[in-house]
N, C-alpha and C positions, 0 to 999 in steps of 0.2 A: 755585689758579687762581681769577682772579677771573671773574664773567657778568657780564657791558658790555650792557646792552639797549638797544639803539638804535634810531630811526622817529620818524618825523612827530610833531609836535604831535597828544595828543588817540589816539596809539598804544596807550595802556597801558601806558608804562614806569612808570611812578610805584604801579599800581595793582597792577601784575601784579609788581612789583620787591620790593613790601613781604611781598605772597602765600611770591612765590619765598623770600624770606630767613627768612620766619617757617617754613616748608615745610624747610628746609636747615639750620635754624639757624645762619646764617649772617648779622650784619652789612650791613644797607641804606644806601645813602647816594644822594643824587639830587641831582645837581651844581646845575640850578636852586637848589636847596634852600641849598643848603652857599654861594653865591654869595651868597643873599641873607644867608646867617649872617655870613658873612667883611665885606659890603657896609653891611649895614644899610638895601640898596635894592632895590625889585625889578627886574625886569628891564626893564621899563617906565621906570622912573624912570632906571635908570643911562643905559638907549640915550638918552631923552628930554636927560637932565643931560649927558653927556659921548660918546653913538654907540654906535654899534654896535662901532666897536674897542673901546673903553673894556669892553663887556662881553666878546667874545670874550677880552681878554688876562685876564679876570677868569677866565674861564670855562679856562683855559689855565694858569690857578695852579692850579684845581682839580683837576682830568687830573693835573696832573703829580704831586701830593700823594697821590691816591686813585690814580694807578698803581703807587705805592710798598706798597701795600698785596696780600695774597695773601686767599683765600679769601671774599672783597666781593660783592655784588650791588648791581651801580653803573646808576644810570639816567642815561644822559645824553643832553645837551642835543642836540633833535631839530637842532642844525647843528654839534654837537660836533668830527663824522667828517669835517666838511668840509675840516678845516683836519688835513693828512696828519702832522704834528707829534703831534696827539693821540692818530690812529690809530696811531703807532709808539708811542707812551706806553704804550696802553692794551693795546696788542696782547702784549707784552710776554711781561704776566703776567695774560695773558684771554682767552676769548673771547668774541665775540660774539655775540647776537642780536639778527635785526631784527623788531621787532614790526610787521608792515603791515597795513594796513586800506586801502578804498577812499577816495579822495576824497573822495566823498559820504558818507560812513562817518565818516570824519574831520570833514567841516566841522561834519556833525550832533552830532558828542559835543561839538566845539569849544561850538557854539552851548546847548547845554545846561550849559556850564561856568560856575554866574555868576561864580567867581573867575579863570579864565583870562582874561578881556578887562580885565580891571581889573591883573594883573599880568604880561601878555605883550604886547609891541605887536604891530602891522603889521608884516610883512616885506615886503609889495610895494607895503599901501592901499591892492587892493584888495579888494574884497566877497571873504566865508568862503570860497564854495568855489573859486573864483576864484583866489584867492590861492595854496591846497591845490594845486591844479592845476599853476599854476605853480612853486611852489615845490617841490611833488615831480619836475616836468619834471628839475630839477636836481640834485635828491638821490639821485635813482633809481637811477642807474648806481653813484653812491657807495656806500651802501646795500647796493645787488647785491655790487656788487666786497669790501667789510668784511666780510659778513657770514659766520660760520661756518655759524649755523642760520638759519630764517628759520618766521617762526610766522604764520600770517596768522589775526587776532585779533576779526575779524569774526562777531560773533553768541555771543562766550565769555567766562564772567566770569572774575578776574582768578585766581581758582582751578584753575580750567580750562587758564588760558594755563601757569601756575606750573607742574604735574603736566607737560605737553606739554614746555615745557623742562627740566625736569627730567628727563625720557623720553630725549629728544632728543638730550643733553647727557651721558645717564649718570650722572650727579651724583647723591647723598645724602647725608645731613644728618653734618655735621660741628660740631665744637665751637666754632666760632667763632674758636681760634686764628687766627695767620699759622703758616705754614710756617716764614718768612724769620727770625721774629723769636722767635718761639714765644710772643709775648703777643696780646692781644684786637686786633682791627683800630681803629682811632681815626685820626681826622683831626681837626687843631685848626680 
């Protein structure tokens, strides 16, 4: 079974994802991450050079590749879930969690990220919290409707979040095998 952590920008998947996998011994992978590996571009530059499809079908190679995968701790892209193709991918052989925090909560780790504004653009241009706002207006219910667990990650370090899912989840550390395959997890 793979953990799919999913939530907003500025959630904790990335931080609490690496927590979680070293905690499980378990295989991390963080689809931003793996997009700019496969790209050569960040996510900035690709929406900027060719849109926002352009990165969605990127981000849609990745899903499908790391859904092939068993026993993962996958951080994905805070608009991954949006497109229900993914969520059948992912669903699969995973479940989910959504890591949520407030708004305000959000725009503030946002703003304290100095590498997030230099490799994530606007999604609406407008102002941090603003944007948050809106942009979880839309996510929300998706989010709700996905999610197996749901950890709200407000005032906890990324340790904290890791144990709670792993609580949550039932889960303990494993060899890092696949099930399916009986080798190490890898994506090229």
């Amino acid at each position: 079974m793979n953990i799919i952590l999913i939530g907003y920008r500025a959630s904790g998947k990335t931080s609490a994802g690496r927590e979680l996998a070293r905690l499980l011994g378990r295989p991390f992978f963080d689809t931003d991450r793996l997009i700019f590996g496969k790209t050569g571009r960040s996510i900035r530059e690709i929406v900027e050079e060719s849109g926002w499809q352009a990165f969605r079908e990127a981000e849609k190679t990745v899903v499908s590749e790391l859904s092939r995968l068993d026993g993962a701790v996958i951080a994905a892209g805070g608009g991954a879930v949006m497109d229900p193709d993914n969520v059948a991918m992912l669903r699969e052989g995973g479940r989910f969690v959504w890591l949520q925090a407030d708004a305000r909560i959000l725009a503030l780790r946002m703003s304290r990220d100095r590498n997030g504004a230099a490799q994530r653009p606007s999604l609406t241009g407008a102002g941090s919290l603003s944007e948050v706002e809106q942009v979880l207006a839309k996510r929300l219910p998706v989010y709700r409707d996905v999610a197996d667990v749901v950890i709200d990650t407000a005032g906890k370090r990324p340790d904290e979040i890791a144990a709670e899912i792993a609580g949550k989840l039932g889960v303990g550390q494993m060899d890092g095998t696949t099930k399916k395959s009986g080798r190490r997890a890898h994506v090229r």
